[in-house]
C-alpha positions in Angstrom: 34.3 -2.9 12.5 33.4 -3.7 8.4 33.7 -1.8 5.8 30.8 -2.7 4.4 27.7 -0.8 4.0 23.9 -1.5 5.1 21.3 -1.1 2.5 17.4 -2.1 1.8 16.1 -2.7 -1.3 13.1 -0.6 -2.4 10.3 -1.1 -4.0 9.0 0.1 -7.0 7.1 2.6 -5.1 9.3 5.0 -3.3 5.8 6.3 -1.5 5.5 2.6 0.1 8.9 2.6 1.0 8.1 5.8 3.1 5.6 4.3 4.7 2.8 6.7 3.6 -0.8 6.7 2.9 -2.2 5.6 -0.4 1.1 4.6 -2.0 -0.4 3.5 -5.1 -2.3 6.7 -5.8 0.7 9.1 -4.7 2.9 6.8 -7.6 -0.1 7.1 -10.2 -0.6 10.4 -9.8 2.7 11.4 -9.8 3.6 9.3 -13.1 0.7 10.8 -14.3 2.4 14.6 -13.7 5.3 13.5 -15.0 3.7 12.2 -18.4 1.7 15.4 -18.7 5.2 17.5 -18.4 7.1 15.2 -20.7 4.2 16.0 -23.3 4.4 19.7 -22.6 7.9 19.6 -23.6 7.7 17.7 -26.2 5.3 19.8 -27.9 7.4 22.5 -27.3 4.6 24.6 -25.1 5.8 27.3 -22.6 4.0 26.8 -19.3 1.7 29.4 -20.4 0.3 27.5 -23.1 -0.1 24.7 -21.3 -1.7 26.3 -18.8 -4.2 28.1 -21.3 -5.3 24.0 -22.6 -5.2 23.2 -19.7 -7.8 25.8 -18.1 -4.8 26.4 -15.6 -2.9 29.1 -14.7 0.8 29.4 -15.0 1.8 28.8 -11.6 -0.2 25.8 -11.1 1.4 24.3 -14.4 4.8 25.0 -12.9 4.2 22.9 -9.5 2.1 20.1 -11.5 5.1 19.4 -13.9 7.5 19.9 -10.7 5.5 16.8 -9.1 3.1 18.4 -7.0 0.1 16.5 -7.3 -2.2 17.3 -4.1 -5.1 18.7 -5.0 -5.7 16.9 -8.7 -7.9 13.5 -9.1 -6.2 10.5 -11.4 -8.9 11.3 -13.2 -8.4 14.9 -14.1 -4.9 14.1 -14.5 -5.9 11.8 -17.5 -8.0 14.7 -18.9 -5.4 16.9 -18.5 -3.6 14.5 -21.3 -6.3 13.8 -23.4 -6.0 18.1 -23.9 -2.7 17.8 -24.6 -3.6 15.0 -27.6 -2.7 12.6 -25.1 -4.6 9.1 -25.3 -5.0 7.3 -22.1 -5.5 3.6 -22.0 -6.5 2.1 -18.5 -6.1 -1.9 -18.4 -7.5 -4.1 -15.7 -6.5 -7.5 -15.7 -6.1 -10.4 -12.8 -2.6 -10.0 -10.5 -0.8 -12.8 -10.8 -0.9 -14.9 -7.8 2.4 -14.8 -6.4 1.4 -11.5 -5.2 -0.2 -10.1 -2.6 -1.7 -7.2 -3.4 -3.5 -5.9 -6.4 -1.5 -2.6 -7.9 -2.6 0.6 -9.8 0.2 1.4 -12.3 0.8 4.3 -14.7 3.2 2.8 -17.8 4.2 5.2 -20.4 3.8 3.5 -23.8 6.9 4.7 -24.9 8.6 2.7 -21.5 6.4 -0.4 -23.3 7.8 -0.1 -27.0 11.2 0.6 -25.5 
């Protein structure tokens, strides 16, 4: 019997990995969330403020910056930034073609200067 341990290596996508339904969109949408709560606190808001620029209420702030994402387009997502002074650049270009499959991608230009 060995010692050794059994692993895969993911993917970029954790949502592929599982197996599930629209993948890309899930990651998107879910970077997305996680930009619009990283803005929240940086700007220092309570969830109530946020949720008053948003045209939210409280609760539904709380599970958006907890991940849950059912229920909101990408492309009210990206208006949810632009209200938070959020600019929000979307970039189509070829895939390279050493790849399959096209992907839909959510990068944070802070994860780009960094």
């Amino acid at each position: 019997m060995s010692d050794e341990l059994e692993y895969k290596v993911g993917s970029d996508n954790i949502f592929a990995d599982l197996g599930l339904p629209n993948a890309e969109q899930l990651l998107a949408k879910t970077d997305l969330a996680f930009q619009i709560s990283r803005t929240i606190e940086d700007r220092g808001l309570t969830q109530a403020q946020a949720a008053e620029i948003l045209g939210l209420d409280q609760p539904k702030v709380s599970a958006l910056v907890r991940g849950k994402v059912s229920g909101y387009s990408i492309e009210r997502l990206t208006r949810f930034l632009n209200a938070l002074g959020n600019d929000v650049e979307i970039v189509v270009r070829p895939k390279p073609r050493a790849r399959n499959q096209a992907t839909l991608r959510v990068v944070s230009a802070r994860r780009r200067s960094a």
